[in-house]
C-alpha positions as CSV (number, residue, x, y, z in Angstrom):
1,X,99.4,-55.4,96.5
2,X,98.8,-58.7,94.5
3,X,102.4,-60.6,94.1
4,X,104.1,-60.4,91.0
5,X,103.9,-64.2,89.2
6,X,107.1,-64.4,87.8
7,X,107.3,-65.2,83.5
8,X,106.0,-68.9,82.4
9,X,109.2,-69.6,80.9
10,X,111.0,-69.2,84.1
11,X,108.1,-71.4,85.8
12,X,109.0,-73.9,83.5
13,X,112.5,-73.7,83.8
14,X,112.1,-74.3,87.6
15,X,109.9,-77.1,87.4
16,X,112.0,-79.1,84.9
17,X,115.2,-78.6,87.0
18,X,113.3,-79.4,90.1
19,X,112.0,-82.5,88.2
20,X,115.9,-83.8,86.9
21,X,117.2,-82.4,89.7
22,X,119.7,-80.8,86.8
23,X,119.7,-77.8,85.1
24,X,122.0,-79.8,82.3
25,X,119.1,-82.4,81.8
26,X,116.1,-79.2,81.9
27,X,118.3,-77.4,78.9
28,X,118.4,-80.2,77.2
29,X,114.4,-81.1,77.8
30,X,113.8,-77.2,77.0
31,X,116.2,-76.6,74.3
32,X,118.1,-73.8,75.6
33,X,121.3,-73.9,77.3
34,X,121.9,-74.5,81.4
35,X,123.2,-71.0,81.6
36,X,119.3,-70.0,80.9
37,X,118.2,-72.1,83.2
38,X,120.1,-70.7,85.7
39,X,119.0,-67.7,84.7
40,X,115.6,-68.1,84.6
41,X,115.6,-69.7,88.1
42,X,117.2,-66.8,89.6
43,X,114.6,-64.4,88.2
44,X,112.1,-66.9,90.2
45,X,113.8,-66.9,93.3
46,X,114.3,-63.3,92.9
47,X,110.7,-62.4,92.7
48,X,109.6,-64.7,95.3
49,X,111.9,-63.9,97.7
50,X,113.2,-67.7,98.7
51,X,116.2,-69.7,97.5
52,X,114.7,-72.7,95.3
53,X,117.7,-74.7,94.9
54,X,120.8,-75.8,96.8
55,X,123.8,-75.1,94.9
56,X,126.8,-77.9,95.3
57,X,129.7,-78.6,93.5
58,X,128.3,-81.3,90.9
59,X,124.3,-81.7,92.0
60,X,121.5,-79.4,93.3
61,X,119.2,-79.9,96.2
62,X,115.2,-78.4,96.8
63,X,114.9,-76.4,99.5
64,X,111.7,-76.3,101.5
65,X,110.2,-73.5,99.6
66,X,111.1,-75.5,96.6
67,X,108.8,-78.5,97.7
68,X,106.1,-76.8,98.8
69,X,105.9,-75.0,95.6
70,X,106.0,-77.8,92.9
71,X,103.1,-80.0,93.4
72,X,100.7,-76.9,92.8
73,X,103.0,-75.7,90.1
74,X,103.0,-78.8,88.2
75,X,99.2,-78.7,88.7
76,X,98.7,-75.7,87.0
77,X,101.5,-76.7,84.3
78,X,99.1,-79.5,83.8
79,X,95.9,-77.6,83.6
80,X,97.8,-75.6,81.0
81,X,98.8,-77.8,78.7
82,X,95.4,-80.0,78.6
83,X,93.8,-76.3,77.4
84,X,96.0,-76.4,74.6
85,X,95.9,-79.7,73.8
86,X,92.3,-79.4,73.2
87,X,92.2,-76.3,71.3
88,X,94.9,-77.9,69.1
89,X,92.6,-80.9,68.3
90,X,90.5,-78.3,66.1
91,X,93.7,-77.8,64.0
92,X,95.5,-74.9,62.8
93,X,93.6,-71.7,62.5
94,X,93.9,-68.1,63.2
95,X,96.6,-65.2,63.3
96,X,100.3,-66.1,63.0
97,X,102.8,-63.1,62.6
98,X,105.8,-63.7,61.3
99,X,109.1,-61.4,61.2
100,X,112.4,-62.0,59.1
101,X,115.2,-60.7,57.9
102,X,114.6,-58.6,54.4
103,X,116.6,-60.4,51.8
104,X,115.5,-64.1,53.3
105,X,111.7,-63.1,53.5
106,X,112.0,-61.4,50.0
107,X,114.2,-63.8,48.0
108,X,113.4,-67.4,49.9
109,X,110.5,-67.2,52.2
110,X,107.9,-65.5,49.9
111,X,108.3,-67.5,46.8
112,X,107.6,-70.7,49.0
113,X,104.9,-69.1,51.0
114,X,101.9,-70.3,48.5
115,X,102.3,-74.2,49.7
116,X,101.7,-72.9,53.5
117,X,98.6,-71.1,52.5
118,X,97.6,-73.8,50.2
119,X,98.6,-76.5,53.2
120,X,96.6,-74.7,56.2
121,X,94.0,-72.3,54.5
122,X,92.6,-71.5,58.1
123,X,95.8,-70.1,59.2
124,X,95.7,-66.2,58.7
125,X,99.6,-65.4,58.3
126,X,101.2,-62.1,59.0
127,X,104.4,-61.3,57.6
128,X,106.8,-58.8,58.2
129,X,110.8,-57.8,58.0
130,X,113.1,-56.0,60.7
131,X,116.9,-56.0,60.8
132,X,116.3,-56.3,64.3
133,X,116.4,-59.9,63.2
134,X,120.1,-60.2,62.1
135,X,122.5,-60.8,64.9
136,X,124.9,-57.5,66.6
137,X,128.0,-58.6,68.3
138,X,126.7,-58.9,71.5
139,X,123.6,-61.8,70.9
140,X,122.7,-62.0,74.6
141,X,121.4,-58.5,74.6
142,X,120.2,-58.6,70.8
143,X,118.0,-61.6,71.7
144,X,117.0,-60.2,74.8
145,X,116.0,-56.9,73.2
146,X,114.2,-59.2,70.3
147,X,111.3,-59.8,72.6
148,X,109.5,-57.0,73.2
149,X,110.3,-54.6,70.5
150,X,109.4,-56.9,67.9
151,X,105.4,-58.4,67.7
152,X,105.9,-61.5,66.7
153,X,105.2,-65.1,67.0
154,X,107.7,-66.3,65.2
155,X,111.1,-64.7,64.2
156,X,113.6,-66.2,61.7
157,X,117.0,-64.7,62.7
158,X,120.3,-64.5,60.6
159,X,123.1,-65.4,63.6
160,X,124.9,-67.7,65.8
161,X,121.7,-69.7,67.3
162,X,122.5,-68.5,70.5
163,X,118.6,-67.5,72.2
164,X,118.5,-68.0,75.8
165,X,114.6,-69.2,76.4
166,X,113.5,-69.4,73.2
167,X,112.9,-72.6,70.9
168,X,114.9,-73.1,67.7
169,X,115.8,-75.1,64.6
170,X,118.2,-74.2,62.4
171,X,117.3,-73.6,58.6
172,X,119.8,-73.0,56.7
173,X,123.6,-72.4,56.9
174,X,124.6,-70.3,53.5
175,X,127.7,-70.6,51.7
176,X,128.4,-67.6,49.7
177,X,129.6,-67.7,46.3
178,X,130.3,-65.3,43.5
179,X,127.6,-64.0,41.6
180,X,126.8,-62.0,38.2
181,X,125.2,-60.9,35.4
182,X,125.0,-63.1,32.4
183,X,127.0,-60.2,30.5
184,X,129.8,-60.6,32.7
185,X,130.7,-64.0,30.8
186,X,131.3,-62.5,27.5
187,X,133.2,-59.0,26.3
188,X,136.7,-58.5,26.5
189,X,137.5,-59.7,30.0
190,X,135.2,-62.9,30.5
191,X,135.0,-64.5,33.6
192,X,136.7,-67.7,33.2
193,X,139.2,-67.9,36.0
194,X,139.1,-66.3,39.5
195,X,142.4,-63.8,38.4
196,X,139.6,-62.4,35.2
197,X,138.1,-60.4,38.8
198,X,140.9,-57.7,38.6
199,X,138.9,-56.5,35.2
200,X,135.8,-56.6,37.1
201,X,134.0,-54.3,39.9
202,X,133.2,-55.8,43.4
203,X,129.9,-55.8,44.8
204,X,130.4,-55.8,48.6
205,X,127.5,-57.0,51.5
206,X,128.2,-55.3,54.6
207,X,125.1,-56.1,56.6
208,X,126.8,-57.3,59.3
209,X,129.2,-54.7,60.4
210,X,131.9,-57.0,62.0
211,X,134.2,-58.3,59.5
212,X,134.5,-61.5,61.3
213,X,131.4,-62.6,61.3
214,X,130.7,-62.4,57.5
215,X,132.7,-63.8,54.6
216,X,134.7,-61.2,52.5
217,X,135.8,-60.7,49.4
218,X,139.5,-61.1,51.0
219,X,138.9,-64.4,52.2
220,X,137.7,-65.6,48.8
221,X,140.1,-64.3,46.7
222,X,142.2,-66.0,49.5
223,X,141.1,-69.6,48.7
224,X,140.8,-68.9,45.0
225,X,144.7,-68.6,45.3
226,X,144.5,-64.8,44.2
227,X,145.0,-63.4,47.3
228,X,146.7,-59.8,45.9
229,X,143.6,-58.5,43.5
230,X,141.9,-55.1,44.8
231,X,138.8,-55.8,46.9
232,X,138.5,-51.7,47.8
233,X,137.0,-51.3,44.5
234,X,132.9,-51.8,43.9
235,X,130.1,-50.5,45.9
236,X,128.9,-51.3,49.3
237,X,125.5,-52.1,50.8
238,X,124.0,-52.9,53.8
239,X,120.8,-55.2,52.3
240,X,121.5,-58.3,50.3
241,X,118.3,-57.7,48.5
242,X,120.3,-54.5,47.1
243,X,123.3,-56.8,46.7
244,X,121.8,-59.1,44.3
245,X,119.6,-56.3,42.2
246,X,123.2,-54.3,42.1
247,X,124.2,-57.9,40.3
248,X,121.9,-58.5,38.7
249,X,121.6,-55.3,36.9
250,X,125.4,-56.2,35.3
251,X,127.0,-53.5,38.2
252,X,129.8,-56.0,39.0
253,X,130.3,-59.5,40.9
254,X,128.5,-60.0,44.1
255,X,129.4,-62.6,46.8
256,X,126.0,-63.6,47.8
257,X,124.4,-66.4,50.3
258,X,123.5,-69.6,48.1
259,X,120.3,-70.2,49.1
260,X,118.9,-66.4,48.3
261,X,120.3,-66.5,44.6
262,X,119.2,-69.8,43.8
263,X,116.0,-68.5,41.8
264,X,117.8,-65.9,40.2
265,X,120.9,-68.5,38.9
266,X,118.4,-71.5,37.7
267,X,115.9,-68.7,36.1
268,X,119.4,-67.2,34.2
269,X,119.4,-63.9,35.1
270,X,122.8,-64.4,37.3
271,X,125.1,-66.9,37.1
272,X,127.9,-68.3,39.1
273,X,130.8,-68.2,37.2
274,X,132.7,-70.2,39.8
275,X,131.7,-73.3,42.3
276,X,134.2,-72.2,44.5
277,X,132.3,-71.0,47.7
278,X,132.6,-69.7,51.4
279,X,130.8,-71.1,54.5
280,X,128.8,-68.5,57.0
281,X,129.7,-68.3,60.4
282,X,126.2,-67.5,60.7
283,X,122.3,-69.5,60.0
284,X,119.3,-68.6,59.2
285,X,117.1,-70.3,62.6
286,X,113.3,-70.4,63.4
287,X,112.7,-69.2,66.7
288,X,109.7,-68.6,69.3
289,X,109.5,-68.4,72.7
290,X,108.9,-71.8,74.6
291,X,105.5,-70.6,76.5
292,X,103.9,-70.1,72.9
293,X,105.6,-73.0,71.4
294,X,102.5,-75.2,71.3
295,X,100.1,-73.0,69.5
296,X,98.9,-75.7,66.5
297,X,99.5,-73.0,63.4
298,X,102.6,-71.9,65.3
299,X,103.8,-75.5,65.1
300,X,102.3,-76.1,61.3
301,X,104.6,-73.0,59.8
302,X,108.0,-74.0,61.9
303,X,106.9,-77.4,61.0
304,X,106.4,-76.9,57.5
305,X,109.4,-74.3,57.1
306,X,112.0,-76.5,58.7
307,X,110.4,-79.0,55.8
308,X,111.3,-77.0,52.9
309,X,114.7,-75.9,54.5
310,X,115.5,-79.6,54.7
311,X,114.4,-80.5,50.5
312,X,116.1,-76.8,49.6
313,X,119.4,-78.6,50.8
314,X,119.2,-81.7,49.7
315,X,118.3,-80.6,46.2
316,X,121.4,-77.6,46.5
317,X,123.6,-81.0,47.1
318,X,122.3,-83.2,44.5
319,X,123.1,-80.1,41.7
320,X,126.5,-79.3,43.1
C-alpha cells in the first residue's frame, strides 16, 4: 500500500515552523493563526506516524524524524514553486471560479466585474453564489466544511475572518444604515427625524440567524435616541438582495449594508434619509487556500478586487 502524503498546506506549515523554529513566526509568514499550525502539524505527524516537534514550555525542538525530513521537503517545496514561477511569467490566463455571497455578487461585485475582464481578457472567470459563504456560529466547522462542498478557487465570505489555512484580505467592513424609497420623503408622515419611523413599516434582514452577530433595528433606534418605537412590525427576509428590492419598491425602511446600496442611493432610486449608521461585526474577506495562492489570474482578481475595495472606501469617506 503506497503511504498516504499528507495535504500541501500541512507540508508547508511544517516546514515553515521547522524553519523559525516557531509556530507564532510560521502563522505570521502563512497568514493564518498558530492554532492552525498546530493543527496542521499534528495532521502530519499523525499520518506519518513520528513526533516532528518537541513541545516545551516557550520554544519547540526537531526531533530526528523532523531532520531527516526537511532537506528533501524543502527540495521539493523548491521544485514547486520554480514550476509556478514559470508558468506565471506567461501572465494571467485560464479558468478562475469564483463563489460569493448573493447580495455582494449581485449588488457590488458584478457591476465592477467589466474592469477585470477588460484588465486580464485571457482570464476565463466563473462566477457563482452560495450562502454557504456567509458565516454560522460555529466558523471553525463552517470554514472547514467550505472546502470541499464548494468548487471554488476563490470565495468571498461575509464573517469574522477567522479561516484556519486559508489566505485572506479583508474587503470591506459595512455599516448599515437606513434605507428607502424616494416616496418615503414626502406624504403625510415624511421622514425627517428618526421618531417619523413609528409611521413607517420596517424592513428586517435576517440572513444571519444570530441576533448578535447582525445589527438590528433595536440597536439603531437605540442610538437614534428612540429606543421605545415598534421594530415587530415590517417584513422579514433572509437575502439582502430581497431587502433592498422590498425598499426599493416603497414597502417600508430597510437597514441595509452601505456598500451594497451605494448604486441604488447615488442613481436615486433609495435614499438615506439619515447619516446615522451601525457598524457590522462582520466583513466581507477574499479567501483561497494557501497551496493555490500563487496561480497568476488567482493573484490578478484578489489583487485587483482588494483594489477596488480600497477606492470604494475611500470615495464612501470623502462623500460622508
Amino acid at each position: 500500500m503506497k503511504p498516504r502524503i499528507p495535504p500541501l498546506h500541512a507540508l508547508r506549515a511544517f516546514e515553515a515552523a521547522a524553519r523559525h523554529l516557531s509556530f507564532k513566526r510560521a502563522a505570521s509568514e502563512l497568514h493564518v493563526t498558530p492554532g492552525a499550525i498546530s493543527q496542521q502539524i499534528k495532521l502530519v505527524e499523525a499520518q506519518l506516524g513520528v513526533e516532528l516537534f518537541v513541545r516545551r514550555t516557550r520554544a519547540v525542538a526537531l526531533t530526528d524524524q523532523a531532520r531527516a525530513m526537511l532537506p528533501p521537503l524543502r527540495q521539493a517545496l523548491g521544485q514547486l514553486a520554480a514550476a509556478v514561477e514559470a508558468t506565471a511569467h506567461a501572465g494571467p490566463s485560464g479558468r478562475l471560479s469564483v463563489c460569493t455571497p448573493p447580495s455582494f455578487a449581485a449588488r457590488w461585485l458584478v457591476p465592477r466585474l467589466p474592469a477585470f475582464t477588460e484588465a486580464y481578457p485571457e482570464v476565463d472567470l466563473h462566477l457563482s453564489t452560495s450562502l454557504q459563504t456567509i458565516d454560522k456560529r460555529n466558523v471553525t466547522e463552517q470554514a472547514e466544511a467550505a472546502q470541499p462542498s464548494l468548487d471554488a478557487d476563490i470565495l468571498v465570505r461575509f464573517g469574522r475572518g477567522e479561516y484556519p489555512g486559508w489566505i485572506s484580505d479583508r474587503l470591506l467592513t459595512p455599516s448599515y444604515v437606513p434605507v428607502c424609497a424616494p416616496s418615503r420623503l414626502e406624504g403625510a408622515h415624511p421622514l425627517k427625524q428618526a421618531a417619523d419611523l413609528q409611521w413607517h413599516p420596517l424592513i428586517h434582514d435576517d440572513t444571519l440567524p444570530d441576533l448578535e452577530d447582525r445589527p438590528t433595528w433595536l440597536q439603531w433606534l437605540a442610538l437614534a435616541g428612540v429606543p421605545d418605537l415598534p421594530t415587530r412590525r415590517g417584513p422579514h427576509f433572509d437575502d439582502p438582495g430581497l431587502v433592498v428590492a422590498s425598499a426599493m419598491a416603497g414597502h417600508g425602511v430597510a437597514l441595509a449594508a452601505r456598500p451594497l446600496v451605494s448604486a441604488e442611493v447615488a442613481a436615486g432610486r433609495l435614499c438615506m434619509p439619515f447619516a446615522l449608521a451601525i457598524p457590522s461585526r462582520f466583513a466581507y474577506f477574499v479567501c483561497q487556500p494557501a497551496a493555490t495562492a500563487a496561480r497568476p489570474a488567482a493573484v490578478a482578481f484578489r489583487r485587483w478586487i482588494v483594489a477596488t475595495a480600497d477606492r470604494d472606501h475611500l470615495a464612501e469617506q470623502a462623500g460622508s
